[in-house]
N, C-alpha and C positions, 0 to 999 in steps of 0.2 A: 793807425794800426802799426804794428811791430812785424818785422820782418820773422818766419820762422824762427826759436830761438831753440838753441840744444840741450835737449835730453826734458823737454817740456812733458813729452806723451810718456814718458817714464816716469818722470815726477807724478804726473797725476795717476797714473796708475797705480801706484805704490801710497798713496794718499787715500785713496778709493778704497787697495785693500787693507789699511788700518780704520777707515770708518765702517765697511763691512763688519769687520772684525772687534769691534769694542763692543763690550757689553756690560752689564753692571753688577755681574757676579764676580765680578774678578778687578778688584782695585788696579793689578800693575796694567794691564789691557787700559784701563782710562791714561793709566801715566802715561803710559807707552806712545798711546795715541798723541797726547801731547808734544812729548819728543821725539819722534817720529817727523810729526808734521813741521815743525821748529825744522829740524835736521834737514828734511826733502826741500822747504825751501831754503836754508842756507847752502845747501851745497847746490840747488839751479841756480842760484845768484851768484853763486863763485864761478858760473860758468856764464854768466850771464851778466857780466860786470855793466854793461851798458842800460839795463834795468835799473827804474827806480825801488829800494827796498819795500817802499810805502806806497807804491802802485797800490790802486783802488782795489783790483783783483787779488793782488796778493792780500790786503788786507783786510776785505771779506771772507777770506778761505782762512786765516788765523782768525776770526771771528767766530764764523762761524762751526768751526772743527773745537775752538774754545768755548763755547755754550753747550755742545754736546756733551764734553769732557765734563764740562763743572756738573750739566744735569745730571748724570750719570755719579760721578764724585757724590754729590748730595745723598740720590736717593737710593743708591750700593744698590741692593738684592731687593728693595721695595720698587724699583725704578718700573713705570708704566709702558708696555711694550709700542702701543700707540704713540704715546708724547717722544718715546726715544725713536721710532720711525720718522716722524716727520724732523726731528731734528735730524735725523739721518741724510733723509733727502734734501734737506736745504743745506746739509754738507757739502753733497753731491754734485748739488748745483752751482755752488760756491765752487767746487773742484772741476765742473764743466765751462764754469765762465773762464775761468784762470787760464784753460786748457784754450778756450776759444779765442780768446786775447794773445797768447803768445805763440800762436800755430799758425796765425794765418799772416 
């Protein structure tokens, strides 16, 4: 385990309310989410030099926040409220592991 690292519970917060936030009515909302999540972890790892980029956790949460995006990319304004829920949640979870990994 890793010692507290800083601005971890901000990161994820901020992660959280871009997946909240994405939906399939609105293309730049999926980009965004994209860059968004790209940016929150480049800029915890510029504070967080002693992390690996490719930690497992970090790279489940761009996984996973990247399946959402593309689902969503695909199926724009036909997108199924169900199928983009659960992608939703294993976002989430991806954004609570990351959190529980580098917090404690």
């Amino acid at each position: 385990m890793f010692s507290s690292h800083q601005g971890t519970f901000q990161t994820a917060e901020l992660i959280r309310h871009d997946i909240d936030n994405v939906h399939g009515l609105a293309s730049n909302t999926v980009e965004m989410l994209g860059r968004n999540v790209e940016a929150a972890i480049a800029n915890w790892l510029d504070g967080n030099r002693s992390v690996d980029p490719n930690h497992e956790a970090i790279a489940a949460l761009r996984v996973k926040c990247s399946l959402l995006a593309d689902h969503l990319q695909r199926a724009g304004v036909l997108y199924r409220k169900p199928e983009v829920d659960e992608l939703k949640a294993q976002a989430h979870s991806a954004v609570d592991a990351f959190e529980a990994v580098f917090r404690s």
